[in-house]
C-alpha positions as CSV (number, residue, x, y, z in Angstrom):
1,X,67.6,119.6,89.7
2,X,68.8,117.6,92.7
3,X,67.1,114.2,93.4
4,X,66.6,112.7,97.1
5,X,67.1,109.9,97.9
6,X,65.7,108.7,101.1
7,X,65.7,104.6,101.4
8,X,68.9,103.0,102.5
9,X,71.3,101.2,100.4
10,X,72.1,97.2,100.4
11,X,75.2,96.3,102.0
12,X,77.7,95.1,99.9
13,X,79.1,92.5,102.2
14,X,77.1,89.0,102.4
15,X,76.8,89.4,106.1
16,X,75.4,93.6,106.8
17,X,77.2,93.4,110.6
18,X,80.1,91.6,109.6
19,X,83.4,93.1,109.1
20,X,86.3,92.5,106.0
21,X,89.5,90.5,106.3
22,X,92.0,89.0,104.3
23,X,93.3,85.6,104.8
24,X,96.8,85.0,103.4
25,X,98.8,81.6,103.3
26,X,102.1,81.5,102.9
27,X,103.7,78.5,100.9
28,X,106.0,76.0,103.0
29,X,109.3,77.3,103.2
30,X,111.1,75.0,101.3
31,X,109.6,75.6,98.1
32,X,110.1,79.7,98.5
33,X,111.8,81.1,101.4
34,X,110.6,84.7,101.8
35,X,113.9,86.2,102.3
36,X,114.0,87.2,98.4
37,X,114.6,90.8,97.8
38,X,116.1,93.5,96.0
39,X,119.9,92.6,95.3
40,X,119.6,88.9,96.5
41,X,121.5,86.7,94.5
42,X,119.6,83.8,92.9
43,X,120.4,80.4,90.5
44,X,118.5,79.9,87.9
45,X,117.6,75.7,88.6
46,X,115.5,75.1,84.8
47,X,116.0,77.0,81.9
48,X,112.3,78.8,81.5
49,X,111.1,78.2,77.8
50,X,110.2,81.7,76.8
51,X,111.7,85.0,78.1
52,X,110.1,87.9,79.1
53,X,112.5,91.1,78.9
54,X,112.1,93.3,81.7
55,X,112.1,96.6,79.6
56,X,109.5,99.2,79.7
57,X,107.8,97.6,76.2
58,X,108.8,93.8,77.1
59,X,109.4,91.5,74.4
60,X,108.2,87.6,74.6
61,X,110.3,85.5,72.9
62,X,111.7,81.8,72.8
63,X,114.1,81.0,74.9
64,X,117.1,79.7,72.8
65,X,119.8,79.1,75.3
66,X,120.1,82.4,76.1
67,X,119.1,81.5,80.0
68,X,120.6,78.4,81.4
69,X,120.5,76.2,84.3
70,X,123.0,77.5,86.1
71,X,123.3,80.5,85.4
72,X,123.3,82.9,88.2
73,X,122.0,86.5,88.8
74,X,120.5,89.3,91.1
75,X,117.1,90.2,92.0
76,X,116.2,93.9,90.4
77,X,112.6,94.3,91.4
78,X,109.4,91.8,92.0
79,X,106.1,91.9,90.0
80,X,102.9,90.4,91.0
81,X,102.0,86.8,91.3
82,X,105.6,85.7,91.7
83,X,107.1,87.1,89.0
84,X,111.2,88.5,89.6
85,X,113.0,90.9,87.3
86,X,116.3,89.3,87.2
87,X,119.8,90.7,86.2
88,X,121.8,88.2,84.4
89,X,124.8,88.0,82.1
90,X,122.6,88.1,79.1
91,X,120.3,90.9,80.3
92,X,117.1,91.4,82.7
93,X,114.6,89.4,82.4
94,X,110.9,88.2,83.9
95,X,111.1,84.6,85.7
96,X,108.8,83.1,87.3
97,X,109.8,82.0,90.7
98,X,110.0,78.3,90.2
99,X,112.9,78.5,87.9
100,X,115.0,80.1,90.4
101,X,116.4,79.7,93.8
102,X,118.3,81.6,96.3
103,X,122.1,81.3,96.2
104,X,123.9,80.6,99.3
105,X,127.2,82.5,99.5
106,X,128.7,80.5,102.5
């Protein structure tokens, strides 16, 4: 047995007429140019204090001097809020973008 309904439904919006949009902001471009991508080569400016393995079941665990200052590397893929899987000597890991920068080859 089929109900009817015949009232009208609230809008979900806080305005009915108005319409959706997104508002981005971009951080300044010194702190993260956006030029990052697949391949790119990157430094590694402060050793992060735990590691993140960029496996498909990811371990967590301290980072013993395994990843450097220094120690430099290419981008394999980006995750949400920031977060690069990066190829280094000792493997692939998940940094965070403030413990990295871009590596000028000139």
């Amino acid at each position: 047995m089929a109900h009817v309904f015949s009232g009208s439904f609230p809008s979900p919006l806080p305005f009915p007429n108005s319409a959706r949009s997104i508002v981005t902001r971009s951080q300044s471009g010194a702190d993260k140019p956006h030029d990052l991508g697949i391949g790119s080569p990157i430094i590694v400016i402060e050793a992060p204090p735990v590691l993140k393995t960029a496996a498909s079941m990811p371990c967590l665990r301290a980072n013993s001097g395994l990843v450097k200052a220094g120690d430099v590397g290419r981008i394999v893929s980006r995750k949400p809020k920031d977060v690069w899987a990066v190829r280094l000597a000792v493997g692939t890991y998940l940094l965070d973008g403030k413990y990295f920068k871009p590596l000028d080859l000139e």
